[in-house]
N, CA and C atoms as a LAMMPS dump frame, in Angstrom:
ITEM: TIMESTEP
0
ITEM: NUMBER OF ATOMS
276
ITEM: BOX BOUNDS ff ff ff
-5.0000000000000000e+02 5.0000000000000000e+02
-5.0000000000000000e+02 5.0000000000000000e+02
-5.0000000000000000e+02 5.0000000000000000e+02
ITEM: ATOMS id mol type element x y z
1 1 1 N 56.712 360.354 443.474
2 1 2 C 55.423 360.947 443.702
3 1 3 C 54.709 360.275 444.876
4 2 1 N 54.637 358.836 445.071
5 2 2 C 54.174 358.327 445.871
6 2 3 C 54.741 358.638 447.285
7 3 1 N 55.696 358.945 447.476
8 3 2 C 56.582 359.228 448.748
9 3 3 C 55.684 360.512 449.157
10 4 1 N 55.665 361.398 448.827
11 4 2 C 54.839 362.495 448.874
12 4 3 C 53.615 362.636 449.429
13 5 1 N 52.742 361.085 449.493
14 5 2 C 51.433 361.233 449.389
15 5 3 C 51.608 360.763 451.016
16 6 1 N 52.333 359.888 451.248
17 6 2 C 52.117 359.485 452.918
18 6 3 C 53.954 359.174 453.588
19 7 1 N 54.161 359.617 454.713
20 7 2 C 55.212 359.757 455.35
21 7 3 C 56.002 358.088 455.675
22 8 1 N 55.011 357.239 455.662
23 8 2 C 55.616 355.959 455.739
24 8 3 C 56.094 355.177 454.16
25 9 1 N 56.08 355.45 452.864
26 9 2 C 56.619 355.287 452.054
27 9 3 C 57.66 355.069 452.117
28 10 1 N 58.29 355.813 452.049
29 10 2 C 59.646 355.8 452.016
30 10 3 C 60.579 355.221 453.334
31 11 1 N 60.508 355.188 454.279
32 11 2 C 61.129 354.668 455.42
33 11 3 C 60.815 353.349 454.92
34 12 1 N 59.694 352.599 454.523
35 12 2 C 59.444 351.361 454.356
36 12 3 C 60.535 350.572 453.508
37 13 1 N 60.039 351.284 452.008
38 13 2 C 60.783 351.233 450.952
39 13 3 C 62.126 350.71 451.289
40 14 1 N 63.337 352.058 452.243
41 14 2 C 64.392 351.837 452.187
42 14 3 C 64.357 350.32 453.264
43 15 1 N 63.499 350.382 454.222
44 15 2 C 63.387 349.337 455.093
45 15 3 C 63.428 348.125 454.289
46 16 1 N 63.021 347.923 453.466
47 16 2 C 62.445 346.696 453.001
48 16 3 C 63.655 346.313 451.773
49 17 1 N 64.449 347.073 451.079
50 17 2 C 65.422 348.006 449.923
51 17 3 C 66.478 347.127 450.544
52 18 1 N 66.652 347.308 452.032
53 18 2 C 68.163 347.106 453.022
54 18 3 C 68.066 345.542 453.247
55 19 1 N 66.702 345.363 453.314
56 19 2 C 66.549 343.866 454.037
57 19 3 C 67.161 342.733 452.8
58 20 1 N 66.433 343.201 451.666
59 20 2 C 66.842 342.488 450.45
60 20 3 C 68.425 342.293 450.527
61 21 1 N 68.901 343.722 450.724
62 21 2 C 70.133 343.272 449.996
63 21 3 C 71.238 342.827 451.361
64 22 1 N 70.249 342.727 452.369
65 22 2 C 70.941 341.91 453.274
66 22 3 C 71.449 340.32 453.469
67 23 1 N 70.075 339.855 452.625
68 23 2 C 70.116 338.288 452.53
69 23 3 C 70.187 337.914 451.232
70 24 1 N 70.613 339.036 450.281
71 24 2 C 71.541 339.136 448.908
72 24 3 C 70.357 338.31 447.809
73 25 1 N 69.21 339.015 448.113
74 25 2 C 67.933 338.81 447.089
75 25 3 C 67.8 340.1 446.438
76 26 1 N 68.598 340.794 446.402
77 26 2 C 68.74 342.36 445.835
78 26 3 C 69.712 342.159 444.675
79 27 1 N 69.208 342.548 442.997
80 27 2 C 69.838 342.578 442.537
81 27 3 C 69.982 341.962 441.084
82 28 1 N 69.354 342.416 439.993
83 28 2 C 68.611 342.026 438.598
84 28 3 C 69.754 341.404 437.937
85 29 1 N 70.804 341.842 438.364
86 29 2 C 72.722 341.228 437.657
87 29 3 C 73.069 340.372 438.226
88 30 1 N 72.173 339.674 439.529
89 30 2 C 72.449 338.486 439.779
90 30 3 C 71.591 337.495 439.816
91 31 1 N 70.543 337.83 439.086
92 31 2 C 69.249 336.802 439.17
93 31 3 C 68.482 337.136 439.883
94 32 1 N 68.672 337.97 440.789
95 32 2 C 67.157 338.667 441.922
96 32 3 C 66.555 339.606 441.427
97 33 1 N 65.634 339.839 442.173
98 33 2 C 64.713 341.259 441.416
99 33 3 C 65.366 342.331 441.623
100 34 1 N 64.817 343.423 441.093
101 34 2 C 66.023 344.868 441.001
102 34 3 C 65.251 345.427 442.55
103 35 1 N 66.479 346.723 442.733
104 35 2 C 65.822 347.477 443.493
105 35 3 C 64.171 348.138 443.08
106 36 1 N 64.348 348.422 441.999
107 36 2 C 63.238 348.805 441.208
108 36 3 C 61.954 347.904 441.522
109 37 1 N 62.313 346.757 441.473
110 37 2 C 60.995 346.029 442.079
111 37 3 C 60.422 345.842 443.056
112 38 1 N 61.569 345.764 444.097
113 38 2 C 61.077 345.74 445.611
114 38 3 C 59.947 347.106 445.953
115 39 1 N 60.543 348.176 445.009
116 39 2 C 59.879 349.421 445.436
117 39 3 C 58.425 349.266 445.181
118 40 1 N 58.59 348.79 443.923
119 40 2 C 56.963 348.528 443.192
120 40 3 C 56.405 348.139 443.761
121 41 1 N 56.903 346.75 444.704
122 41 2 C 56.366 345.725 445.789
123 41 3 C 55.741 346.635 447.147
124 42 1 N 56.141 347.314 447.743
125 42 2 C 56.098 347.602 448.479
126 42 3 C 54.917 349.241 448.299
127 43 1 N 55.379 349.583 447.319
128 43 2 C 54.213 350.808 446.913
129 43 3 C 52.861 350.06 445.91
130 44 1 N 52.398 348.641 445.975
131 44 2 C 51.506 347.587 445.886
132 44 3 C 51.004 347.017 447.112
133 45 1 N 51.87 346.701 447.838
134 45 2 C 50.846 346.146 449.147
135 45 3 C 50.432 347.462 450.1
136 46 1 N 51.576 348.86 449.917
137 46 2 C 50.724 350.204 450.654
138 46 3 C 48.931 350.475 449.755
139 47 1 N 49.164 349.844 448.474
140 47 2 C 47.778 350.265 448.518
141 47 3 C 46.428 349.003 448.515
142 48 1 N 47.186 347.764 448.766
143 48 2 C 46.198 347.001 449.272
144 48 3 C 45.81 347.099 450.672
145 49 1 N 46.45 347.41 451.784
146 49 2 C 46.528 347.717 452.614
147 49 3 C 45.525 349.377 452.819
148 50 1 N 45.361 350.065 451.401
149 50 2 C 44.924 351.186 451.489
150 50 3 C 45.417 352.484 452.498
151 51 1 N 46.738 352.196 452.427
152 51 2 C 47.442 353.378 452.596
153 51 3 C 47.819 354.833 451.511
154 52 1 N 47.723 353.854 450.352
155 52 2 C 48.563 354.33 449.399
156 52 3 C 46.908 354.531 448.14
157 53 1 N 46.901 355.699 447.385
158 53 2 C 45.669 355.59 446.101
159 53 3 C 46.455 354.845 445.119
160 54 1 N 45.441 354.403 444.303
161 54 2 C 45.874 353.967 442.743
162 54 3 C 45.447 355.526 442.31
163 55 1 N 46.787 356.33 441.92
164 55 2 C 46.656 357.436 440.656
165 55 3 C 46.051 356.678 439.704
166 56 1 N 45.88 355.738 439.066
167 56 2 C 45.134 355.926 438.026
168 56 3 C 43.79 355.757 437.8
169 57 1 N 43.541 354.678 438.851
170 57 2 C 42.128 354.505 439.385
171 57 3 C 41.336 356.543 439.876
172 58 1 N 42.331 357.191 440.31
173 58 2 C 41.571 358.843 440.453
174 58 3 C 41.515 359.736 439.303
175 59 1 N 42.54 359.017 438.397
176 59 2 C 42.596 360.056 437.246
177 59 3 C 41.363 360.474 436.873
178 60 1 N 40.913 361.832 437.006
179 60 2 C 39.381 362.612 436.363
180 60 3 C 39.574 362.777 434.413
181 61 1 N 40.484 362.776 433.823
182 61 2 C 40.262 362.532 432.401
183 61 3 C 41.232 361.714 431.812
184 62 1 N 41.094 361.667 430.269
185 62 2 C 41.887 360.776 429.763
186 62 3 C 43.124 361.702 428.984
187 63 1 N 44.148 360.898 429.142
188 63 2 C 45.482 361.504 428.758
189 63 3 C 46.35 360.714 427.656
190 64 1 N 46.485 360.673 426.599
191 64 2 C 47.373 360.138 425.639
192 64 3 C 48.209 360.477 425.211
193 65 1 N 49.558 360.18 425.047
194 65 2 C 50.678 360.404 424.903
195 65 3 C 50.679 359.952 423.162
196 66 1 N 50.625 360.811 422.013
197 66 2 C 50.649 359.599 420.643
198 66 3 C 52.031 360.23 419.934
199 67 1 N 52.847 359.097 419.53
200 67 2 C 54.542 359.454 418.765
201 67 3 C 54.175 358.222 417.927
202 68 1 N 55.613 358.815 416.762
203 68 2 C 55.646 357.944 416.096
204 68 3 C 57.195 356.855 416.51
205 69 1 N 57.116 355.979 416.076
206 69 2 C 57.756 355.004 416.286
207 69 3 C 59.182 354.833 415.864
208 70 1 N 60.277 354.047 416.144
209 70 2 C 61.561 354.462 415.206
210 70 3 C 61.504 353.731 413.788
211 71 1 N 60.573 353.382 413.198
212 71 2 C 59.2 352.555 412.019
213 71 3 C 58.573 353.605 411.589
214 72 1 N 58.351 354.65 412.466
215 72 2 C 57.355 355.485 411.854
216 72 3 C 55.77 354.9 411.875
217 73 1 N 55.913 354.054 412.552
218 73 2 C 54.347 353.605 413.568
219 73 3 C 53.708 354.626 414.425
220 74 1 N 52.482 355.166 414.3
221 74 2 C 52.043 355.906 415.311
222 74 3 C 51.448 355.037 416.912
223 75 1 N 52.234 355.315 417.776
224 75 2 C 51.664 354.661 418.878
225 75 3 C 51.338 355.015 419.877
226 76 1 N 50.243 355.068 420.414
227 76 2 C 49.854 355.756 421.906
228 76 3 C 49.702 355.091 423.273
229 77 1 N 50.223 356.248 423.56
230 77 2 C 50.478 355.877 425.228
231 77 3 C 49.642 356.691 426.222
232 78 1 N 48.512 355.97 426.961
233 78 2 C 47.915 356.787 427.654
234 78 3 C 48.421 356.842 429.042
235 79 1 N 48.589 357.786 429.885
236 79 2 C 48.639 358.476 430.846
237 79 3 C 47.906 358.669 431.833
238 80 1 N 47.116 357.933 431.765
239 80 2 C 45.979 358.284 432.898
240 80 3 C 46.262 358.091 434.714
241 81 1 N 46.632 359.016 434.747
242 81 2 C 46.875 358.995 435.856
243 81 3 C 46.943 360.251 436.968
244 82 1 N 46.318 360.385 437.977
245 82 2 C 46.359 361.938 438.658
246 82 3 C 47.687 361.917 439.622
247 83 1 N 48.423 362.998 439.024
248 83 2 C 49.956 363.595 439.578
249 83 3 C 49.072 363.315 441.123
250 84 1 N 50.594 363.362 441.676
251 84 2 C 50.362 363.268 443.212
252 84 3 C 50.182 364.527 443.856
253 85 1 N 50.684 365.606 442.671
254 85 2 C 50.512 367.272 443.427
255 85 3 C 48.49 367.56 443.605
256 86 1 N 47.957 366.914 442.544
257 86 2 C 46.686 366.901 442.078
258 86 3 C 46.411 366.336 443.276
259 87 1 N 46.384 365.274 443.39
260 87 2 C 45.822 364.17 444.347
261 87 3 C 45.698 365.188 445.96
262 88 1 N 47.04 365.563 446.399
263 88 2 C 47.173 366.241 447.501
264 88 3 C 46.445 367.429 447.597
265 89 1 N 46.524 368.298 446.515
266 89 2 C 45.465 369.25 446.48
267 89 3 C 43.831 369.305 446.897
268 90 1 N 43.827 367.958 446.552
269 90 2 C 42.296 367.834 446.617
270 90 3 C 42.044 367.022 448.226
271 91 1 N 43.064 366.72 448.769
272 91 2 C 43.117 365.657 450.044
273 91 3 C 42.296 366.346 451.429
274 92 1 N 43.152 368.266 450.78
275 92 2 C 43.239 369.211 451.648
276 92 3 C 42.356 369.879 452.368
C-alpha cells in the first residue's frame, strides 16, 4: 500500500533490500534482521522525513477486528488505519 502512495518507495526499499544483503546483514536465519524489517525501516524514516503519512494517524473512524481465540477468548484487534486507496482519493 505504501508503494502506491509515493514513487520513491519502492526503488528505495529494493535499494536499501540489495545493500543489506550485500554486506550479508540480510537475513533473520542468520541472526540479521529479515527482509521484512529493512522494509519497515525504510517505510519509518520515509515518514519521518515526511514523505510517507502514518495511515493510522489519518484513519477518520474506528475499526475493530473482534474473534475468538483458539481458547475461545474473545479478542480484538483494531484496525485503524486509512487504506492507501482512501488516502489517495482524498490527496486528489
Amino acid at each position: 500500500a505504501y508503494s502506491s502512495l509515493d514513487w520513491r518507495v519502492r526503488p528505495l526499499v529494493l535499494l536499501v533490500k540489495a545493500w543489506a544483503k550485500k554486506y550479508r546483514i540480510c537475513g533473520a536465519n542468520e541472526g540479521n534482521l529479515s527482509s521484512y524489517s529493512w522494509t519497515i525501516m525504510v517505510i519509518y524514516f520515509l515518514q519521518l522525513v515526511e514523505i510517507l503519512p502514518s495511515l493510522q494517524s489519518l484513519a477518520t473512524s474506528e475499526r475493530v477486528i473482534s474473534e475468538l481465540d483458539y481458547w475461545g477468548w474473545r479478542r480484538d484487534f483494531e484496525t485503524n488505519f486509512l487504506p492507501a486507496e482512501e488516502y489517495l482519493a482524498g490527496v486528489k
